[in-house]
C-alpha positions in Angstrom: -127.5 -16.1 -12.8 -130.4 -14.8 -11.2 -132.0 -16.1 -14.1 -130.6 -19.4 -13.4 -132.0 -19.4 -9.4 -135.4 -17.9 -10.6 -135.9 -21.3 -12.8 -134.7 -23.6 -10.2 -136.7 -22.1 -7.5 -140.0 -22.5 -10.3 -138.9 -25.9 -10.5 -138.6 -26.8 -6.7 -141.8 -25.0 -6.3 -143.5 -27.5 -9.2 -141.5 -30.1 -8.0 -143.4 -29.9 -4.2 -147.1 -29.7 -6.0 -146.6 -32.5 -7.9 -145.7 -34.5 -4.8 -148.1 -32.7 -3.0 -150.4 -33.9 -5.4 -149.2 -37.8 -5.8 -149.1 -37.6 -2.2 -152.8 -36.5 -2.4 -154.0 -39.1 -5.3 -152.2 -42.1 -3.6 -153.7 -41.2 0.1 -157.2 -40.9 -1.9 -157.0 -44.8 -3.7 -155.2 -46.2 -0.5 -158.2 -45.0 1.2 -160.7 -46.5 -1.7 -158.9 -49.6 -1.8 -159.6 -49.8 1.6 -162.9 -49.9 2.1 -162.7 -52.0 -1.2 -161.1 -54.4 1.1 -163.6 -53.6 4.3 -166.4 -54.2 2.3 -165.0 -57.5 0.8 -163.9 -58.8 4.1 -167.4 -57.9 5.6 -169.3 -59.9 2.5 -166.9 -62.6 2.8 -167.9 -62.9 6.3 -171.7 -62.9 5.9 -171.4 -65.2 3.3 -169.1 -67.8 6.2 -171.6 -66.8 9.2 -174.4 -67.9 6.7 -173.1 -71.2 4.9 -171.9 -72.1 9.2 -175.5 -71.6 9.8 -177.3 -73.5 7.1 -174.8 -76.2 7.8 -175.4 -76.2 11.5 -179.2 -76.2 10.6 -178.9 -79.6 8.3 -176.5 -81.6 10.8 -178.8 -80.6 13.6 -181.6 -81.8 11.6 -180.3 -85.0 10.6 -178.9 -85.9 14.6 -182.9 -85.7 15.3 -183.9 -88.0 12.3 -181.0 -90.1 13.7 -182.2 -90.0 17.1 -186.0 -90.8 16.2 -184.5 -93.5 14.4 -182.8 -94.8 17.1 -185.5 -94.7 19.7 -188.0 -96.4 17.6 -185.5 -98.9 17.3 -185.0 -99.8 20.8 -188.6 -99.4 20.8 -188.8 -102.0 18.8 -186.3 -104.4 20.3 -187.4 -103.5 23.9 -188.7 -106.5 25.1 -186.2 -108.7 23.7 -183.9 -106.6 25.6 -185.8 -107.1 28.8 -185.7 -110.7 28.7 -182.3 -110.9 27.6 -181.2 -108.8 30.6 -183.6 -110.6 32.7 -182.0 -114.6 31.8 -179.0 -112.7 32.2 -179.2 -111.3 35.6 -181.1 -115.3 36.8 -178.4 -116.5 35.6 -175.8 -114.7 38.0 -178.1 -115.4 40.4 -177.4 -119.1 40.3 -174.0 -118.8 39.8 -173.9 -117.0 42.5 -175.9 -119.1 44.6 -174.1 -122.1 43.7 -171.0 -120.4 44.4 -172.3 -120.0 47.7 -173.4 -123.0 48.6 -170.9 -124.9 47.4 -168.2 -122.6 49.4 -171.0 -123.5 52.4 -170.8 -127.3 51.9 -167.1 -127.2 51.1 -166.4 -124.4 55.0 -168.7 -127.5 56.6 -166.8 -130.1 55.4 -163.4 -128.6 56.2 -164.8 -127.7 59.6 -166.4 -131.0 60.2 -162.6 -132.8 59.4 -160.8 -130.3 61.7 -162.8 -130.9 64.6 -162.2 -134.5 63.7 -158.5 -134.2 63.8 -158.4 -131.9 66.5 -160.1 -134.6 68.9 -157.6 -137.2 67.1 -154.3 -135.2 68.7 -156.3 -134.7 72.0 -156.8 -138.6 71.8 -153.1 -138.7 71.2 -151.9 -136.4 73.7 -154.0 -138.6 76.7 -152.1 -141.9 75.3 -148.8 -139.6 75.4 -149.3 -138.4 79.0 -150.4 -141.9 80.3 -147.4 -143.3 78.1 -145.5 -140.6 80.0 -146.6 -141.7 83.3 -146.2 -145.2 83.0 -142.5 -144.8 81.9 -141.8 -142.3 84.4 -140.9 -140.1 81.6 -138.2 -142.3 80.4 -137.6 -142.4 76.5 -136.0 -145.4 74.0 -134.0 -143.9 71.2 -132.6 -146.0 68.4 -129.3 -144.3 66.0 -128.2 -146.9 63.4 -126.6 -149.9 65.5 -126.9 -147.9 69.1 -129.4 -148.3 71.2 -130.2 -145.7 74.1 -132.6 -145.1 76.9 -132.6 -141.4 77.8 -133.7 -140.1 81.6 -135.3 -137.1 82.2 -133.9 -134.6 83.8 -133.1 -134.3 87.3 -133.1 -138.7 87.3 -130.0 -140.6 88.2 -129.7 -144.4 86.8 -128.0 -147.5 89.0 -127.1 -150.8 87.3 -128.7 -153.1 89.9 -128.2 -157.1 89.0 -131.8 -159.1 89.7 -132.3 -162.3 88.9 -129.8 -163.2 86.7 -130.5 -159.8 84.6 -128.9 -156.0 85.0 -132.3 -153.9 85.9 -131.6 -150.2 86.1 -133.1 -148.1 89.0 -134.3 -144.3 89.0 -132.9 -142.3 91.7 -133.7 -138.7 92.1 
């Protein structure tokens, strides 16, 4: 039996180097792999930083053809530009001159038609006040068939017979 625990202990012992040693060999290609990976990683990265680059490089040189291209032109098409801009801007400037003066003429005429009817009512209210005065304030209303003379306040009326007529006095 001793025997027996002699071979098993041999074979735990053998049994912990070899894993020792797998342990050993994987930690050894983990680690190569690794900076397998670094190294691609950091190549793959150059190679994006440098393709960004170039490609930066060409857009930025074909904005300034783009831009040349452009200036020269509106360079080229400067004047007409001016003068279009220029018939453009006289143009608004008699519009809005005759917007002006025909609002002008139009406030004149307007004012020129109320002062007109404003001395029209004062006309009116001088016939009214001497109408006023020489009916003593008395007023003829007419509704339908009826016919009515109304007396301002504070007047009395007497039916007085004269000359062969009824004649109605005022009293106060």
């Amino acid at each position: 039996m001793s025997n027996l625990l002699q071979t098993g202990a041999e074979f735990e012992k053998k049994l912990k180097e070899r894993a020792e040693s797998t342990e050993k060999m994987l930690n050894d290609e983990f680690s190569k792999l690794g900076e397998s990976v670094s190294k691609a990683v950091t190549s793959n990265e150059t190679k994006i930083r440098d393709a960004i680059a170039l490609f930066t490089a060409s857009t930025e040189k074909s904005l300034e053809k783009h831009r040349e291209g452009v200036k020269e032109a509106m360079m080229q098409h400067r004047k007409d530009v001016l003068k279009l801009a220029g018939n453009t801007g006289m143009m608004l400037l008699g519009i809005v001159f005759l917007l002006f003066t025909a609002s002008g003429g139009t406030l004149w005429y307007l004012g020129g038609r109320i002062q007109a009817n404003l001395e029209e009512i004062r006309i009116q209210e001088e016939t009214l006040q001497k109408l006023n005065a020489k009916t003593w304030g008395v007023e003829f209303v007419q509704d339908g068939r009826r016919k009515f003379l109304v007396l301002p306040y504070g007047k009395s009326a007497t039916v007085i017979p004269y000359q062969g007529k009824d004649w109605v006095q005022l009293t106060e």
